[in-house]
DRENDO-1510 file (C-alpha; in Angstrom, 1 decimal, always signed):
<recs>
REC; n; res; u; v; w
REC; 1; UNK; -111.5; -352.0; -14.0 .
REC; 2; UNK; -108.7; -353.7; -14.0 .
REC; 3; UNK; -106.9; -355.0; -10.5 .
REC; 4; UNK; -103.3; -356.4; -9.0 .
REC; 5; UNK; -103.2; -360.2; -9.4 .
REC; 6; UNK; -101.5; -359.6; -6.4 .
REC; 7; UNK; -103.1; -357.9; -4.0 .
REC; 8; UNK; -106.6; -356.9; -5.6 .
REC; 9; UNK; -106.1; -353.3; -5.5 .
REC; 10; UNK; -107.2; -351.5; -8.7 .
REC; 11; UNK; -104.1; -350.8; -11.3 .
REC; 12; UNK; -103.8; -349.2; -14.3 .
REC; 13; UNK; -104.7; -351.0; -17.8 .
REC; 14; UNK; -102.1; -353.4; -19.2 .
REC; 15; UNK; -100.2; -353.8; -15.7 .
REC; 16; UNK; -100.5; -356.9; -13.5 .
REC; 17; UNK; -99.3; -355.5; -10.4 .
REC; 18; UNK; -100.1; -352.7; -8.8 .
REC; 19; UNK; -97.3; -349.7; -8.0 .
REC; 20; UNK; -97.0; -351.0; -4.4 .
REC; 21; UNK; -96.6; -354.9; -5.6 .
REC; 22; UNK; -94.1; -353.9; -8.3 .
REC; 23; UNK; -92.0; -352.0; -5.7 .
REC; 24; UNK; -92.5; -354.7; -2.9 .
REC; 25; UNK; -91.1; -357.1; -6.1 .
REC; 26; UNK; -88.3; -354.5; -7.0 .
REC; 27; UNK; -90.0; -354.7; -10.5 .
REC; 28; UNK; -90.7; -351.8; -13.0 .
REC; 29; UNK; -92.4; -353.4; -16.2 .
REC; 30; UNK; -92.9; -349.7; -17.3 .
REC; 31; UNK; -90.5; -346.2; -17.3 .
REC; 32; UNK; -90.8; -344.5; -13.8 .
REC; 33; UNK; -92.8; -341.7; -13.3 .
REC; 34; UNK; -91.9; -338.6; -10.9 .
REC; 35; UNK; -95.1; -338.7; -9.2 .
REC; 36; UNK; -95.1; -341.9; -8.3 .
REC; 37; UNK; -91.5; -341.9; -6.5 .
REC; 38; UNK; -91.8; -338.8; -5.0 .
REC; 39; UNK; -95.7; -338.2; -4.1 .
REC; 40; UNK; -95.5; -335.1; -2.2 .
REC; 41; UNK; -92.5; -333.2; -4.6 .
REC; 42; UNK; -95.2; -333.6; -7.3 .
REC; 43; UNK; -97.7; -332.4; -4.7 .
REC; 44; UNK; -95.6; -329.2; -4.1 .
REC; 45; UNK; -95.6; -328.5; -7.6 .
REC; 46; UNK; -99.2; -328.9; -9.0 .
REC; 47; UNK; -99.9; -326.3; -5.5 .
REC; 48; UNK; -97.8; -323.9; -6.8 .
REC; 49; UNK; -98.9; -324.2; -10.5 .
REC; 50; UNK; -102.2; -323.1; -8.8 .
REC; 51; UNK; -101.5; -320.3; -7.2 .
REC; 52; UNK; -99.2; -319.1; -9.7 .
REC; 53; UNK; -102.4; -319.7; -12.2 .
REC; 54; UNK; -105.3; -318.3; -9.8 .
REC; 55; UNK; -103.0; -314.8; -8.9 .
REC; 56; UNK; -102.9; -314.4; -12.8 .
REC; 57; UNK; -106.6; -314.9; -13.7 .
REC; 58; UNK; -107.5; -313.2; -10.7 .
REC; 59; UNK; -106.0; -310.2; -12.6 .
REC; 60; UNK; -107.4; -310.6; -15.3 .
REC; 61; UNK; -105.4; -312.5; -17.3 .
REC; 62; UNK; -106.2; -315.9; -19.1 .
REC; 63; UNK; -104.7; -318.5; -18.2 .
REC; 64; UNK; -104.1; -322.2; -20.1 .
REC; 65; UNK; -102.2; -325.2; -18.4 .
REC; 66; UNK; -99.6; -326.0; -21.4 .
REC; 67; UNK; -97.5; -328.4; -19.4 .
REC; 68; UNK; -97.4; -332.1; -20.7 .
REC; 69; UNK; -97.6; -333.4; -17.1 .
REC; 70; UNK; -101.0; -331.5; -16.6 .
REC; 71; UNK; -102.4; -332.9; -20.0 .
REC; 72; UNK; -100.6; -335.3; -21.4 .
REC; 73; UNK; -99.4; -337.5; -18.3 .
REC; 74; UNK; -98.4; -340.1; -19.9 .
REC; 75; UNK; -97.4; -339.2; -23.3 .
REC; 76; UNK; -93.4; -339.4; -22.6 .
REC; 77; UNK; -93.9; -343.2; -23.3 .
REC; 78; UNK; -94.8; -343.2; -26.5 .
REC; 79; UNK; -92.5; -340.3; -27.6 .
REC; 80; UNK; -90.0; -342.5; -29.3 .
REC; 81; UNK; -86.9; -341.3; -31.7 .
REC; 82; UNK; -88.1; -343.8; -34.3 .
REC; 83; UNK; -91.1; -341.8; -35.1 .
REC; 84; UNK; -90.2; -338.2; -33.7 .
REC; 85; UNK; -87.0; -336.0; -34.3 .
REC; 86; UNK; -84.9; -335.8; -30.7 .
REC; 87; UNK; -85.9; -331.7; -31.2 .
REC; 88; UNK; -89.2; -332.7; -31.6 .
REC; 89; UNK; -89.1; -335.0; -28.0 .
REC; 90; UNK; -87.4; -332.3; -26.4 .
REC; 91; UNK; -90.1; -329.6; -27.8 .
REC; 92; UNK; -93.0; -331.3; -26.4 .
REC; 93; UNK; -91.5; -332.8; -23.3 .
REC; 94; UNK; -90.2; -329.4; -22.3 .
REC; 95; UNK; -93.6; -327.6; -22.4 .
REC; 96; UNK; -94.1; -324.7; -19.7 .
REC; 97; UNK; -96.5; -325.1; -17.3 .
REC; 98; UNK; -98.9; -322.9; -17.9 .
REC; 99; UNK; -99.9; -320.4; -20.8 .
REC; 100; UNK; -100.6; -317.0; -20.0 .
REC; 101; UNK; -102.8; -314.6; -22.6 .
REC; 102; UNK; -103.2; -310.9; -21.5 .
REC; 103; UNK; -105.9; -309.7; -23.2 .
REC; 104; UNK; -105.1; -305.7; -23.0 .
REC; 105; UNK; -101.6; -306.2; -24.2 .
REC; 106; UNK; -102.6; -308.7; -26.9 .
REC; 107; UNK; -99.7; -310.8; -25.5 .
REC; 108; UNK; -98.9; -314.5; -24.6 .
REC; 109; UNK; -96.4; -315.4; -22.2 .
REC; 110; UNK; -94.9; -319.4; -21.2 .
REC; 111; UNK; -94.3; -319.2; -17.5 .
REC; 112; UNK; -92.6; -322.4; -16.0 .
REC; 113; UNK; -93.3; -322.8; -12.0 .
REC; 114; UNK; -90.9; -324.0; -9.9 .
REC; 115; UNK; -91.0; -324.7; -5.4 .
REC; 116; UNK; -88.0; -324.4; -3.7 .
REC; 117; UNK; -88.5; -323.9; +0.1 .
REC; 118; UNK; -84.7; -321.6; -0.2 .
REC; 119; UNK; -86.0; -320.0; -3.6 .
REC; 120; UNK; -83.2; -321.1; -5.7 .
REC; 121; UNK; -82.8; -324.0; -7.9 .
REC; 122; UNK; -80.0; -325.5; -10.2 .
REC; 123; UNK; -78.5; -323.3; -12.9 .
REC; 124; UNK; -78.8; -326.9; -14.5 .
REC; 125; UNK; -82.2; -326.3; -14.6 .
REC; 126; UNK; -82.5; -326.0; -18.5 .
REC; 127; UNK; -80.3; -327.5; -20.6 .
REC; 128; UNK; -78.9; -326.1; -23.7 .
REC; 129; UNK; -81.6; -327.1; -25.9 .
REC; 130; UNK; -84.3; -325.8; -23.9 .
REC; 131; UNK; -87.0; -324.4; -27.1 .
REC; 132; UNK; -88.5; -321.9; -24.7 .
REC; 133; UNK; -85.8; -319.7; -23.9 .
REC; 134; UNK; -88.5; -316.4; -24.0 .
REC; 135; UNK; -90.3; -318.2; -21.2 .
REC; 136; UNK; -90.7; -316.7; -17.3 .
REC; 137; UNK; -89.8; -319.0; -14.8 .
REC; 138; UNK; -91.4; -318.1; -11.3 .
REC; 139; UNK; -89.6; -319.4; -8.5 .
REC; 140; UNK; -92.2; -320.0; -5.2 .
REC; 141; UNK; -90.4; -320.4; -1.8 .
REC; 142; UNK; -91.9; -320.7; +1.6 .
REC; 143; UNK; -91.9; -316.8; +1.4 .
REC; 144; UNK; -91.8; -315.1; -1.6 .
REC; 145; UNK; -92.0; -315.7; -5.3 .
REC; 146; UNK; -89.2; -314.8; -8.1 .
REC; 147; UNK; -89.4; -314.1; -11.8 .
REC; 148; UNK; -87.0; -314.1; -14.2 .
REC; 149; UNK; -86.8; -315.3; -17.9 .
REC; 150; UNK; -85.0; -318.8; -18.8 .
REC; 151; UNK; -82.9; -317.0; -21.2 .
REC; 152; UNK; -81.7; -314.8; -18.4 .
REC; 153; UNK; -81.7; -317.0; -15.6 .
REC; 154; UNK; -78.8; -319.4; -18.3 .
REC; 155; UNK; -76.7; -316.6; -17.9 .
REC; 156; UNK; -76.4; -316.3; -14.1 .
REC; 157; UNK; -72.9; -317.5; -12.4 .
REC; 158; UNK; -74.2; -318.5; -9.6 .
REC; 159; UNK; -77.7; -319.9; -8.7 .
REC; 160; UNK; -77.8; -317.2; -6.0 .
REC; 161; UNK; -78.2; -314.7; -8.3 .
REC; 162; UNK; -81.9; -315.3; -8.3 .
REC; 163; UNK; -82.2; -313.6; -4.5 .
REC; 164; UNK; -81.2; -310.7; -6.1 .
REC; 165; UNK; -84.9; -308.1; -5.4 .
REC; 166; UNK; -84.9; -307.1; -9.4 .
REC; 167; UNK; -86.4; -310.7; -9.2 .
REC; 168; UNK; -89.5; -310.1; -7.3 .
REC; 169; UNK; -92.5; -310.9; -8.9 .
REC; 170; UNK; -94.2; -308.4; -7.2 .
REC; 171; UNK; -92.2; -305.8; -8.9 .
REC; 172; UNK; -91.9; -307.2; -12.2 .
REC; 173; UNK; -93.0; -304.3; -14.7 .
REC; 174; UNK; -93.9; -306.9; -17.4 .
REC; 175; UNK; -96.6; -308.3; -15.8 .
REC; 176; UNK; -97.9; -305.3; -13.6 .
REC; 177; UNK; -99.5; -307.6; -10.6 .
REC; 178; UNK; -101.3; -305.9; -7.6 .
REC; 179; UNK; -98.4; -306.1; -5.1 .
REC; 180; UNK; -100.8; -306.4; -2.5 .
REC; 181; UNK; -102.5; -309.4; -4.1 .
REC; 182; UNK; -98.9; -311.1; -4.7 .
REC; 183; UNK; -98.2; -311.3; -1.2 .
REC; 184; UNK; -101.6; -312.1; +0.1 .
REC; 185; UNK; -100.7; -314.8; -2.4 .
REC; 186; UNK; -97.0; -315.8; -1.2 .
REC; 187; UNK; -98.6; -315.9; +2.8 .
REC; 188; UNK; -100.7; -318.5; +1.9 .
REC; 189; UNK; -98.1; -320.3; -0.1 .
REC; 190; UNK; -95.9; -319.7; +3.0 .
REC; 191; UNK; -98.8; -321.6; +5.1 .
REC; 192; UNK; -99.9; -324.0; +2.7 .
REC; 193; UNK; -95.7; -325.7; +2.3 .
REC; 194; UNK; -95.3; -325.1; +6.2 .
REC; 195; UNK; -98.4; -327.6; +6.2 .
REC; 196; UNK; -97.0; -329.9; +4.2 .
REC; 197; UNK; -93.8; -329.8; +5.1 .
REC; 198; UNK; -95.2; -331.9; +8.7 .
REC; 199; UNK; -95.9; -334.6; +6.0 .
REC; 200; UNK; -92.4; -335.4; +4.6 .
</recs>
């Protein structure tokens, strides 16, 4: 196990310091990493990857987490445009969270998760070159979760637009959820971020 030769806390492989020694230093030797400079954002998100993933397979559905931050942590530093296409970077890097399979439709769905505590997020979101443009996004708020598709979601003029109710996940036809499980589901996510919240 390899530790800080500064303090004696355990570190990762191939670092001298640990995280708290390089930031007491105001040194990086390596490319930040979201979780590490915002602990409970990342937090936030892996909750509602969770809930979003249990509602699913509790109805039946199969359910795969695709996203490279569930998997592949730290693969993003050894993507490098000297061995990989800048499409090819942006395809893997941009993986969806999760991967959803209904077996009775014979259908696979990419569904990206997002937490917003006011349910809307930047219409800078995705960029241009987003690859999965067929995927869902589901936006989780303190009290009620969204769906809409990437490629319509691009095309709103205002990031408002999402509170529109056509975006209820509860009513979305594609995906036919028990509305009463979906908001069973959205109370707790409504008392698991008040919890949290306490902690920021």
């Amino acid at each position: 196990m390899n530790t800080c030769d500064s303090c004696g806390r355990y570190t990762r492989p191939n670092t001298d310091l640990c995280l708290l020694c390089l930031k007491e230093q105001n040194s990086k030797p390596y490319p930040k990493r979201y979780f590490e400079e915002k602990p409970i954002n990342y937090v936030k998100g892996h909750i509602g990857e969770a809930l979003i993933q249990n509602l699913f397979s509790s109805q039946g559905f199969m359910v795969l987490k695709y996203g490279i931050e569930n998997n592949l942590t730290f693969l993003s530093e050894f993507l490098s445009e000297d061995d990989l296409t800048s499409a090819e970077i942006t395809f893997i890097k941009n993986r969806p969270d999760l991967m959803v399979l209904n077996p009775v439709k014979r259908k696979l769905y990419f569904i990206e998760v997002k937490y917003t505590s006011k349910g809307v997020i930047s219409l800078d979101t995705f960029s241009d070159e987003y690859p999965y443009n067929s995927c869902y996004m589901i936006v989780i708020s303190k009290d009620v979760f969204r769906c809409v598709k990437v490629k319509d979601f691009k095309a709103f003029e205002k990031k408002e637009d999402i509170l529109n109710d056509d975006y209820l996940l509860r009513d979305n036809e594609e995906f036919n959820l028990d509305k009463g499980l979906v908001s069973l589901f959205e109370n707790n996510a409504n008392g698991i971020y008040n919890a949290i919240s306490k902690l920021n």
